[in-house]
C-alpha atoms as one frame of an Amber mdcrd trajectory, in Angstrom:
protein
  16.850  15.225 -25.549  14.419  12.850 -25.779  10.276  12.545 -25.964  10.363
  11.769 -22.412  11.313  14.888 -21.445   8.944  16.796 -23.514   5.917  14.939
 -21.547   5.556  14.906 -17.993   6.092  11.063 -16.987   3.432   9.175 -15.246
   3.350   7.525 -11.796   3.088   4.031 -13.618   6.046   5.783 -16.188   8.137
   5.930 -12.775   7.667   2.399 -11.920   8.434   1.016 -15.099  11.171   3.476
 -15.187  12.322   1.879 -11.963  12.084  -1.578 -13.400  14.214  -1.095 -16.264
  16.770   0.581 -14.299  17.044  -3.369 -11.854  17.423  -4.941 -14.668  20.015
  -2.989 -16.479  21.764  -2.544 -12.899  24.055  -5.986 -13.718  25.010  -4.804
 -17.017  22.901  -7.533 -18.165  19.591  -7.754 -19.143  17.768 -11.226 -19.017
  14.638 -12.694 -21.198  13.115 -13.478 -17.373  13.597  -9.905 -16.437  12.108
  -7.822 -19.666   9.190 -10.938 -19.425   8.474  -9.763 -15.467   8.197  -6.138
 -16.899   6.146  -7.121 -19.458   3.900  -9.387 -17.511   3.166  -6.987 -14.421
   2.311  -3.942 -16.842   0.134  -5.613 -18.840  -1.782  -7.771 -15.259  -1.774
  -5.321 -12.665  -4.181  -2.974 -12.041  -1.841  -0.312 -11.565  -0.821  -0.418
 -15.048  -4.588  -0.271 -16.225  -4.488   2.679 -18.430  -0.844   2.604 -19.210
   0.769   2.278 -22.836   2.416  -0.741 -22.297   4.337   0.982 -25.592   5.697
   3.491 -23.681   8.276   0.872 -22.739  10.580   1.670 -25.198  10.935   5.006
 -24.425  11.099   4.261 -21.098  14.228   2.565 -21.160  15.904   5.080 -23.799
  15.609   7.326 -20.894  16.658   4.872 -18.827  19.942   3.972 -20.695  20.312
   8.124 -21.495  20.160   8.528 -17.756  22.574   5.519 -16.877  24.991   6.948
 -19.306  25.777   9.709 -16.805  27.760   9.455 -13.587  24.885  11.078 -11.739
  22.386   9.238 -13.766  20.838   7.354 -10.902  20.546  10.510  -8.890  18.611
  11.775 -11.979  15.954   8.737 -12.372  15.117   9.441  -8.383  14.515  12.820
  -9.216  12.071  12.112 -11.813  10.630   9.235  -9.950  10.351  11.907  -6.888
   8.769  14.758  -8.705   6.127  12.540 -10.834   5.252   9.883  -8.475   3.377
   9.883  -5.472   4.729   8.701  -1.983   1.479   6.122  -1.521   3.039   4.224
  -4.301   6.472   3.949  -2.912   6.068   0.423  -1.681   4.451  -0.454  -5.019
   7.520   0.641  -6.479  10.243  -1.158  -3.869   7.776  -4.531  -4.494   7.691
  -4.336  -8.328  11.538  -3.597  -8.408  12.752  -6.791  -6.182  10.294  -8.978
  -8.578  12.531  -7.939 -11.537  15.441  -8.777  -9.689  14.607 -12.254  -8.353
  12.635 -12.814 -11.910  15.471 -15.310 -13.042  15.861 -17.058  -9.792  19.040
 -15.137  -8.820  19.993 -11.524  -7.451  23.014  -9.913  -8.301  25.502  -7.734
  -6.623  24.603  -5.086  -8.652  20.830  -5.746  -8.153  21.244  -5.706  -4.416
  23.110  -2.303  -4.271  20.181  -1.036  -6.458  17.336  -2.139  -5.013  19.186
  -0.775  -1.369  19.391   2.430  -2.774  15.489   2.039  -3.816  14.596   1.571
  -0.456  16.541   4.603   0.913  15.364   6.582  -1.492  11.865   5.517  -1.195
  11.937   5.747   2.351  11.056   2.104   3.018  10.916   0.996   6.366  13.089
  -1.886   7.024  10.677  -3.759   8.554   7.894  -3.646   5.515  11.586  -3.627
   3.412  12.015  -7.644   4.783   8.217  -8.740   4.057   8.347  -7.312   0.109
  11.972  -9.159  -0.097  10.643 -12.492   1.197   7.360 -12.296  -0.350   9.659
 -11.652  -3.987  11.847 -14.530  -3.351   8.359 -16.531  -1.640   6.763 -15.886
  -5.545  10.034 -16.982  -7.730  11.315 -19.709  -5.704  11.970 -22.918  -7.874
  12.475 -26.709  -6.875
């Protein structure tokens, strides 16, 4: 398959995996969007340790994945058995940056990032606060 699958992925693996998969979720994938990746693995603390060359495999996988009808189903999975639940919000947070990284989110973005949350078990509640805060941090005059 691929060397993704030969390693066991990381936690921070998962949330770039996660990442990736926003911005590829409106069959276009923008400058601001691979720059938010970029910048939050290589700023936040989270991503201390990682390989920020990993990327590139990362979303190989991704793509693989997205190639297949149950591809999404797949990345959750992964993201499920190699990431822990303490990081879940982490992950719904860094995922609605990528979307609102260019100012506007998508149709395809939105269903994504909904099926994030349910997957991740977000409440709705902290759900609102990391959307507002995301659009509070890319809003433009």
């Amino acid at each position: 398959m691929n060397e993704t699958a030969d390693h066991a992925l990381s936690p921070q693996d998962c949330l770039v995996m996660l990442m990736i998969a926003v911005s590829v979720s409106d069959q276009t994938i923008r400058t601001s969007e691979l720059i938010k990746i970029e910048n939050q693995v290589n700023t936040l603390p989270i991503f201390g340790q990682f390989d920020i060359d990993r990327i590139t495999v990362l979303s190989k996988t991704v793509y693989d994945l997205f190639a297949h009808e149950d591809g999404l189903d797949a990345l959750f999975g992964l993201v499920r058995e190699n990431m822990p639940e303490k990081l879940n919000e982490t992950a719904y947070a860094l995922a609605c940056d990528v979307a609102a990284a260019d100012g506007t989110i998508r149709e395809g973005e939105l269903r994504l990032l909904e099926e994030i949350r349910d997957e991740l078990n977000i409440d709705r509640l902290h759900a609102g606060a990391i959307e507002r805060s995301a659009r509070a941090r890319h809003m433009t005059i």
